[in-house]
C-alpha positions in Angstrom: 9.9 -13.7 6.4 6.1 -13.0 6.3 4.1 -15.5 4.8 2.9 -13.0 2.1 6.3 -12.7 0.8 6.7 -16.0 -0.2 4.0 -15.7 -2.3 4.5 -12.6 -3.7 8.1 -13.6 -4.7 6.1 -17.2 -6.5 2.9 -14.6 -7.7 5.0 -13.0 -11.0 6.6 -16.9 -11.9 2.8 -18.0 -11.5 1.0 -15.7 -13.9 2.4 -17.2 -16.6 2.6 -16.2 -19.8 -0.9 -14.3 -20.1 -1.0 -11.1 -21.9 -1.6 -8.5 -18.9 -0.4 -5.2 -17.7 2.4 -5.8 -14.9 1.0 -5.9 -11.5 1.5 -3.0 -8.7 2.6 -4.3 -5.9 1.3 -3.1 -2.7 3.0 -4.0 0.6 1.3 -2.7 4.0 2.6 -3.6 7.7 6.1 -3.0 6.5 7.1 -2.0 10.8 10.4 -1.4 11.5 9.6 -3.5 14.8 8.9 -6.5 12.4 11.9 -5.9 10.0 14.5 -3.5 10.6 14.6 0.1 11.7 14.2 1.5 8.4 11.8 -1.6 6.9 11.2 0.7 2.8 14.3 0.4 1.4 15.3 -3.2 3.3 12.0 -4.4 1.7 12.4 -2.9 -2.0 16.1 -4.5 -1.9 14.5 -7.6 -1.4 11.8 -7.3 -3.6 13.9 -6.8 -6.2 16.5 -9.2 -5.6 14.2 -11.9 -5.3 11.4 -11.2 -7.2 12.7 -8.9 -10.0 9.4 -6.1 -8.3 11.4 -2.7 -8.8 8.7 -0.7 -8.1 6.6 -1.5 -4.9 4.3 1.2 -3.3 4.2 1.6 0.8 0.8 1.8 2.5 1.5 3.2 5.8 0.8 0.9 8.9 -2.1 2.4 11.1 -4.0 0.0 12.8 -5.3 2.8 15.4 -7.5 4.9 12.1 -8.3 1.3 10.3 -9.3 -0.3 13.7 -11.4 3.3 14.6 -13.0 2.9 11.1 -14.2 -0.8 11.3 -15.2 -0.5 14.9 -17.3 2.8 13.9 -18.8 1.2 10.6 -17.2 4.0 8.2 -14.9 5.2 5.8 -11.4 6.0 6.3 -12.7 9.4 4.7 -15.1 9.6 7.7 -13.6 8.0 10.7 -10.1 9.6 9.7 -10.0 11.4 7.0 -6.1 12.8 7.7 -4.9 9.6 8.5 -1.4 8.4 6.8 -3.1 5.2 5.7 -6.3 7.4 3.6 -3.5 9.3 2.0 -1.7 6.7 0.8 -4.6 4.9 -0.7 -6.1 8.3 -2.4 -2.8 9.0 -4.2 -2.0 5.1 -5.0 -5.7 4.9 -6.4 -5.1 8.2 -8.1 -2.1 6.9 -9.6 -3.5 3.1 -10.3 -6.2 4.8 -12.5 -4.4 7.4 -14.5 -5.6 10.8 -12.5 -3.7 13.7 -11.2 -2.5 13.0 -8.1 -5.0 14.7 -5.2 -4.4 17.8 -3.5 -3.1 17.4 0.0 -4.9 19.2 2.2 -8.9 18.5 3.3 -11.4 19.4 1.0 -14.9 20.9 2.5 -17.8 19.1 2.2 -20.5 20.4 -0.1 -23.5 20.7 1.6 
């Protein structure tokens, strides 16, 4: 298993008893190469069994747009603004903060 997972199966048993909203668990990398042909579902069964998570959200793996951003000094939004990876992260940030989810298709800039 990836070393994240061992700690994101310990993270819910470590946060105790504090008053806090549940956590939303975000797993990224989740390649078929690494875990199984179809890795989503594999992953949420194990989640859950393990860790009682029910709920995880999938952040598509792109290293080509996130490497093309770093390497370029910008956004997702700028160096690839159609990117599987940017989408994700709109609508799970959308969702994280209580908005409607965003329309799909590319807005034009105001200039």
């Amino acid at each position: 298993a990836p070393l994240g997972s061992l700690a994101l199966v310990r993270g819910p048993q470590e946060r105790g008893t504090t008053d806090s909203p549940a956590p939303t668990v975000v797993l990224n990398k989740d390649r078929s190469a690494a875990v199984a042909v179809r890795p989503e579902p594999r992953s949420r069964v194990a989640l859950t069994r393990f860790a009682g998570i029910d709920d995880p959200r999938f952040i598509p793996d792109d290293p080509t747009s996130m490497d093309s951003a770093l390497l370029a000094g910008q956004t997702l939004a700028e160096a690839a603004p159609d990117s599987s990876v940017r989408k994700a992260l709109v609508a799970l940030a959308a969702e994280v903060c209580g908005l409607p989810a965003p329309p799909s298709g590319r807005r034009r800039r105001v200039v």
